[in-house]
C-alpha positions in Angstrom: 72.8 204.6 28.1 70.9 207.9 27.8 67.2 207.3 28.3 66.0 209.1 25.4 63.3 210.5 27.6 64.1 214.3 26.8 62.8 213.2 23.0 59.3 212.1 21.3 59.4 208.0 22.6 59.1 207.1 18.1 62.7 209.8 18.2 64.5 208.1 20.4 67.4 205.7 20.2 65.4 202.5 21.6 62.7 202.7 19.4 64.6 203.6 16.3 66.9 201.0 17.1 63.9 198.6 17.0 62.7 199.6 13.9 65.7 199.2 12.4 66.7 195.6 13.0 63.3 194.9 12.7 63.3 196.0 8.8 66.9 193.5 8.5 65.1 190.9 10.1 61.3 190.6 9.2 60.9 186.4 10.6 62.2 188.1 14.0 59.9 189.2 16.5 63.0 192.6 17.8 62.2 193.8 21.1 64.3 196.6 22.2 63.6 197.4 26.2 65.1 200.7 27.4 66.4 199.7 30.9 67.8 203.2 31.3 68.3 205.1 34.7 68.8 209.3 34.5 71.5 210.5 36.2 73.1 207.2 37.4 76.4 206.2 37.3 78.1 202.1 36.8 78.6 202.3 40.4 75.3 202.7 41.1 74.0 200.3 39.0 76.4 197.7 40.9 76.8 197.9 44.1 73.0 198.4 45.1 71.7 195.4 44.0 70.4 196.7 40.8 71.3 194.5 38.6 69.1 191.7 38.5 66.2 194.0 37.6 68.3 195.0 34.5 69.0 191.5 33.3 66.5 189.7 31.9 66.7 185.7 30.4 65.3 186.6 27.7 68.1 189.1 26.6 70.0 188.1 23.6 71.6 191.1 23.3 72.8 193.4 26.3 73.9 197.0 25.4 75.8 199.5 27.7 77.0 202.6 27.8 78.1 204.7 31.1 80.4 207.0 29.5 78.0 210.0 29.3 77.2 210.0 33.5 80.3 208.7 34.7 83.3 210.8 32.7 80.7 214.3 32.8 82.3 216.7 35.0 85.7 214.7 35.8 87.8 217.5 34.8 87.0 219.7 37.3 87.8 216.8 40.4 90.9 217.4 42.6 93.3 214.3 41.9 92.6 212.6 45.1 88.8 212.4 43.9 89.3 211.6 40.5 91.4 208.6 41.4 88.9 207.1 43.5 86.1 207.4 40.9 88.3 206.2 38.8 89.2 202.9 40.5 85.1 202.6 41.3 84.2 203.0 37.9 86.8 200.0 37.0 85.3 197.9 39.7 81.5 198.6 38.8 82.3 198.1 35.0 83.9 194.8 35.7 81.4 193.8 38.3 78.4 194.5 35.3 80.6 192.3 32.5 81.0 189.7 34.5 77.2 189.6 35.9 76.0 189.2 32.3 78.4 186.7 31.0 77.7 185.2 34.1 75.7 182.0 34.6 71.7 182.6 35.5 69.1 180.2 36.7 66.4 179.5 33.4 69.0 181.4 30.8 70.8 179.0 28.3 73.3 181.0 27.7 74.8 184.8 28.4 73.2 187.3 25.9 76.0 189.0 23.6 77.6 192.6 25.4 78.2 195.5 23.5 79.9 198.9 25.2 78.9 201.5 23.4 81.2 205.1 23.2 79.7 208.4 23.3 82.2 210.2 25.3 85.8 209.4 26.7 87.5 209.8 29.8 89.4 213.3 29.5 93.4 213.7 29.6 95.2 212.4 32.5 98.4 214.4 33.3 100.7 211.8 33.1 100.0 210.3 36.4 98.9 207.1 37.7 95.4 206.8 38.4 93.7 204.5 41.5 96.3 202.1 41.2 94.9 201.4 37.1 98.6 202.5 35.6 95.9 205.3 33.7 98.7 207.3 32.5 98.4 210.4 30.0 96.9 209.8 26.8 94.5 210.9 24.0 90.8 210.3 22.7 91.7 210.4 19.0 94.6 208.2 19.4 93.4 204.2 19.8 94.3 202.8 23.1 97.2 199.8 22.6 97.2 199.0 26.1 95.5 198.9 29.2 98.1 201.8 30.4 96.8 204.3 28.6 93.1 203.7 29.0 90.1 204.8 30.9 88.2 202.3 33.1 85.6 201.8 30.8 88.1 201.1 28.1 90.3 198.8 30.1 88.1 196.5 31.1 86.1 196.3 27.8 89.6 195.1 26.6 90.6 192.8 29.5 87.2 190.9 28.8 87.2 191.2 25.0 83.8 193.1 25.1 83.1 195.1 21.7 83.1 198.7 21.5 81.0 201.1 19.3 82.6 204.0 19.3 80.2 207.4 18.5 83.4 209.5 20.1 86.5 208.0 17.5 83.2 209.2 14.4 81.9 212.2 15.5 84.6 214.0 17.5 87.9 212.7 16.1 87.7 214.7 12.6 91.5 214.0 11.5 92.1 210.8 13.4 95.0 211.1 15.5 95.5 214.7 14.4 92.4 215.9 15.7 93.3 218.8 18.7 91.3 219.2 22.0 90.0 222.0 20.8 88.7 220.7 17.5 87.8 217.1 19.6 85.5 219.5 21.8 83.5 221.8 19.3 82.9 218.8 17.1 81.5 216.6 20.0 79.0 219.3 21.2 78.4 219.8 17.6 77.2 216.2 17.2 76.3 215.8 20.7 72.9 218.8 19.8 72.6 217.3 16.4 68.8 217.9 15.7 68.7 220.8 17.9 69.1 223.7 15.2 66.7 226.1 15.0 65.8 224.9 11.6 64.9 221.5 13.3 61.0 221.3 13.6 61.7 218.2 16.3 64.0 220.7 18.5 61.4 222.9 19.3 59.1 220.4 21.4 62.3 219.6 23.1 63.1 219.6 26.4 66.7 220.0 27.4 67.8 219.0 23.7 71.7 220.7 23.6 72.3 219.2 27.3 70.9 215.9 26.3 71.4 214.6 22.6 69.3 215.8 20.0 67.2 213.1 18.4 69.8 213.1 14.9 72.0 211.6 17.5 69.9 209.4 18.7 69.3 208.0 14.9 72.9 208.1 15.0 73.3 205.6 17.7 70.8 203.5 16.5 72.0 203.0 13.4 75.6 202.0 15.1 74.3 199.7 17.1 72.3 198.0 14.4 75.1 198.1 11.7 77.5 196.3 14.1 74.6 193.8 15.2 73.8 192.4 11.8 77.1 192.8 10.5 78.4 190.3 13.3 75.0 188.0 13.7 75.1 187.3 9.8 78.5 185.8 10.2 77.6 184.2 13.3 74.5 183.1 12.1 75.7 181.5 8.6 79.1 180.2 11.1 76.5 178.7 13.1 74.7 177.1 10.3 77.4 175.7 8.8 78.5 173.9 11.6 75.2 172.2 11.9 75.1 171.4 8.1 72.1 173.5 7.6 70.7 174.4 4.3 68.8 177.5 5.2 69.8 180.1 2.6 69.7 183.6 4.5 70.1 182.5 8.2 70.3 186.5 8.7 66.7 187.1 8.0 65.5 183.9 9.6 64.6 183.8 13.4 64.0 179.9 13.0 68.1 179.8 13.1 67.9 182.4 15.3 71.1 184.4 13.6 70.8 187.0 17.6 71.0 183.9 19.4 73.6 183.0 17.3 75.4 186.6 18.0 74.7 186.3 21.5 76.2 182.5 21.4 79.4 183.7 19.6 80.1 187.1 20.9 80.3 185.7 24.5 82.1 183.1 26.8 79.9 180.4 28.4 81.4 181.8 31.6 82.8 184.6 33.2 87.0 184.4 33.6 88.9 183.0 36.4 89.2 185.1 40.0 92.7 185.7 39.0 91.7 187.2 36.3 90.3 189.7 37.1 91.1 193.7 35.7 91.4 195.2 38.9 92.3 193.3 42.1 90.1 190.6 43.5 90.2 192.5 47.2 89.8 195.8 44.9 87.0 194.3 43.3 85.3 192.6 46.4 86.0 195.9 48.5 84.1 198.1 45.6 80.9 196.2 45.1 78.9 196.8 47.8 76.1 194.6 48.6 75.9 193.3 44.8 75.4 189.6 45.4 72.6 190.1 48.3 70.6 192.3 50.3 69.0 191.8 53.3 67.6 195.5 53.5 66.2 197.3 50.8 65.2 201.3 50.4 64.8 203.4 47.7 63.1 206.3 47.0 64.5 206.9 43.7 61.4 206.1 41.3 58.3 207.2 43.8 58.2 207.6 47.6 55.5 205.9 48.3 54.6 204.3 52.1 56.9 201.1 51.9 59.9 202.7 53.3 58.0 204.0 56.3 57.8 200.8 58.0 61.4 200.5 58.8 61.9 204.2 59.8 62.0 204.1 64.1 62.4 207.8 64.3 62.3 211.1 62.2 63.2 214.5 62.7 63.3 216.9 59.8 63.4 214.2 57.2 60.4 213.6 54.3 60.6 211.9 50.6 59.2 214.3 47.8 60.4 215.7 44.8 62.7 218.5 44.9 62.9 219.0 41.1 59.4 217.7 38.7 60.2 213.6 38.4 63.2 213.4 40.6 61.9 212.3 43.9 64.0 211.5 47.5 64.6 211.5 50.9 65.5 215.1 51.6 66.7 216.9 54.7 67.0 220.8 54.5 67.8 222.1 58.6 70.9 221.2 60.5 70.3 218.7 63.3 67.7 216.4 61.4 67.6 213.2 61.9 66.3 209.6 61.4 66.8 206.2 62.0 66.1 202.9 60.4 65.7 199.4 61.1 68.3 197.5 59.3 69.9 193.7 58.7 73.5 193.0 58.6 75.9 190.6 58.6 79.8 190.1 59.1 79.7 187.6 56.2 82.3 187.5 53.5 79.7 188.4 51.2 78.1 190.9 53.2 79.1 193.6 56.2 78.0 196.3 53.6 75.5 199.7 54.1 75.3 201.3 50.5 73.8 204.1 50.2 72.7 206.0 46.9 72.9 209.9 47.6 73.1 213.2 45.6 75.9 215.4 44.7 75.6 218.8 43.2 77.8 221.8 43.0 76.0 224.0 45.3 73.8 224.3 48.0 74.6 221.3 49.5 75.6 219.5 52.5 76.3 216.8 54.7 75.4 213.9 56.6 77.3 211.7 59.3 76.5 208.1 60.0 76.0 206.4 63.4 74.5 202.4 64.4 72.2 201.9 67.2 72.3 205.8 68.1 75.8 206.3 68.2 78.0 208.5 66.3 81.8 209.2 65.7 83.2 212.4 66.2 83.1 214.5 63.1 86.8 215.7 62.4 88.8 216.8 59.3 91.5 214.1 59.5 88.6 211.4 59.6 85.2 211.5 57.9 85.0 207.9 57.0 81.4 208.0 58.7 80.5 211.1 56.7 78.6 211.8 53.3 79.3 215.1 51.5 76.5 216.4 49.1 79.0 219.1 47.5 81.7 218.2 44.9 84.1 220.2 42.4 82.0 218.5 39.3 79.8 220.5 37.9 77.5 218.4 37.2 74.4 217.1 39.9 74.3 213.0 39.8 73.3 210.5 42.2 76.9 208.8 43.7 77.2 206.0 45.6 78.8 205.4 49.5 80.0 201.6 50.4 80.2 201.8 54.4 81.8 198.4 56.4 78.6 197.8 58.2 81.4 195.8 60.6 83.6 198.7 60.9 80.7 200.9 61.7 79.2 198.8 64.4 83.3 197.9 66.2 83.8 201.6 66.8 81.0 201.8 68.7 81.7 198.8 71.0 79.5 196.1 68.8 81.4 193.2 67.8 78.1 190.6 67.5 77.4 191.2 64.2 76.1 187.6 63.4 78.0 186.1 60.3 75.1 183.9 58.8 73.3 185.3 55.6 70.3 183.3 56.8 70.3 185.1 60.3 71.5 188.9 60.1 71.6 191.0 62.8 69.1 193.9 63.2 70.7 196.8 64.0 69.8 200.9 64.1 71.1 203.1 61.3 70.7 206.8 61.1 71.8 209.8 59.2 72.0 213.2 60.8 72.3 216.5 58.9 75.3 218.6 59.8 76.0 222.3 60.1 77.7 223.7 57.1 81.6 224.0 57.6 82.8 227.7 57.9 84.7 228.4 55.3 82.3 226.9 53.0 79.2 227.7 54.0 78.0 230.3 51.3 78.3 227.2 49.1 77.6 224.1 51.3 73.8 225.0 52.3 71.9 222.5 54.5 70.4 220.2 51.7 70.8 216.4 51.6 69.1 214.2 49.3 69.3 210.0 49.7 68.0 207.8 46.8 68.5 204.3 48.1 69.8 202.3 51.5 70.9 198.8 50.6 72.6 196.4 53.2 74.0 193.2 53.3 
């Protein structure tokens, strides 16, 4: 969800969304925890082992919302891109459902899952998308299928997960009637709601337009709680009844625990079968990375710090700071540099991954090719498997995410030992080497690359 971080922490979604179910439910001790990440898309969330430290066992409740990172900026993606972020952003979403309705050591049971809707994926020309059957359709006009839906919306419906929708009651002003045009200027409309010039709050603001004003942030706050107690009264008084109790407002008391009894109702005990899956199981095993396990580690998305240090062999050109205030990395700005890292892998089913967590901008940036224990592929155009672009057509700058076969990587350069035991994973060398702009892009390109996080598995 947005982090609310570009408002006053009392403006902000999380904490008016705590003080409003607090005020419903006075016996209940509400605690609302912003787990939010800037700039971060579902895929990164899932396949760098992120998602345990967004979980918690003491969640009743577990709400999410990666429309506003992951559709921003798709219209301007040539098709061959878009269908590939596309088919990620199924994967990640389905990856993240099924980790929380999942079973989890010291949980009774899987918290309730709300999706909630601030923007929608844009109009597909009529085209399949990724292999999702995403044909051509509408924001205004309420998905019946999983044909005409975007990956957030198909899945939601595969698993039966609720969705509160700000987009279908801030945007859609006459229903299905409602143009692109209209759809647009009402959605930035809402979208700056409380950044007028009449708005006292506006004018502390930072980036309030480009992030949601705090009126929207009231707004989504008082979504959220509306659909909460409207659903954990009847699940709560459904729950009661079942257990003959006589308690009298089972909505206001926490003794009955009417979220628990949300969460309890809202959810399956356990996530469905493998063959039920939205996108293929080989799809689905294929797009999450090292999401189960990691046997390396790195980020320097939160601070730099020294940690990362100790598994660096060599460095040439690379150093972790921050290139824009509170948005630190591991940055490389002159072609040719170059370092190196001690690494684990495996060949396991459930490993054989390198993710790594990168950024992509519209300018100024470039790129980086990938080699294991100092050996690199050829860079061509016909083949840049082994290669990480900074640059894209969005135009928009957010960290993306790169799943590399750790097994692939190591064959073409003559390795085939990779040790297939979890509890024993081979060390190997990884490095990333900065590239020389290409030609005929090299106005734009630059020599900038920026890494947030190495995972392997």
């Amino acid at each position: 969800m947005c982090s609310g971080k570009h408002n006053p922490r009392h403006l902000a979604w999380p904490a008016l969304l705590q003080k409003e179910l607090q005020q419903h439910l006075p016996s209940c001790r509400v605690l609302v925890r912003n787990r939010a990440t800037p700039a971060n898309r579902v895929t990164s969330l899932l396949s760098g082992f992120n998602l345990r430290k967004l979980i918690s066992t003491e969640d009743a409740v577990v709400i999410t919302d990666f429309t506003i990172n992951d559709n921003k900026g798709l219209k301007h993606l040539p098709s061959r891109e878009l269908a590939k972020t596309a088919i990620g952003i199924a994967a990640a979403m389905e990856g993240l459902v099924r980790h929380v309705r999942g079973s989890s050591p010291g949980r009774q049971g899987p918290p309730a899952l709300i999706q909630l809707e601030s923007t929608r994926w844009p109009v597909v020309s009529g085209q399949h998308i990724g292999g999702l059957n995403l044909t051509s359709s509408w924001a205004c006009v309420p998905a019946t299928s999983n044909s005409s839906e975007d990956p957030h919306l198909g899945v939601t419906r595969h698993y039966g997960v609720p969705v509160v929708s700000f987009v279908h009651g801030a945007a859609c002003v006459r229903g299905a009637l409602t143009t692109p045009k209209e759809y647009d200027a009402a959605l930035e409309q809402h979208w700056r709601a409380g950044c007028g010039e009449l708005d006292e709050a506006s004018k502390r603001l930072g980036g309030c337009g480009v992030h949601p004003g705090p009126t929207t942030h009231a707004i989504f706050a008082r979504l959220i709680t509306r659909y909460i107690l409207s659903h954990a009264t009847f699940a709560a008084a459904a729950a009661a009844a079942a257990a003959a109790s006589a308690a009298a407002d089972t909505a206001a008391s926490c003794g009955s625990s009417s979220l628990a009894a949300f969460a309890g109702a809202a959810s399956p005990t356990a996530p469905p079968a493998t063959n039920s899956t939205f996108i293929s199981s080989s799809q689905l095993r294929g797009l999450q990375g090292c999401s189960s396990s990691a046997h390396t580690s790195l980020s320097w998305e939160e601070t730099c710090g020294s940690k990362w240090q100790r598994s660096v062999l060599k460095n040439t050109g690379w150093a972790c700071y921050e290139d824009r205030p509170g948005k630190p990395g591991l940055i490389a700005n002159a072609t040719g540099a170059k370092i190196e890292f001690r690494v684990r892998v495996t060949s396991a089913p459930t490993g054989g991954d390198i993710v790594i967590g990168f950024l992509r901008s519209y300018a100024s940036m470039g790129r980086v090719r990938i080699g294991i224990d100092g050996h690199f592929s050829e860079v061509s155009e016909s083949d840049r498997t082994n290669t990480l672009d900074g640059l894209w057509a969005s135009q928009t700058s957010q960290q993306d995410v790169a799943i590399i076969s750790a097994v692939a990587l190591a064959r073409s350069h003559g390795n085939h030992t990779l040790s297939s035991s979890n509890h024993h994973p081979s060390t190997v060398r990884l490095s990333l080497q900065l590239l020389a702009p290409e030609v005929e892009h090299e106005a734009a390109t630059g020599r900038k690359f920026k890494v947030f996080s190495i995972v392997t598995c």
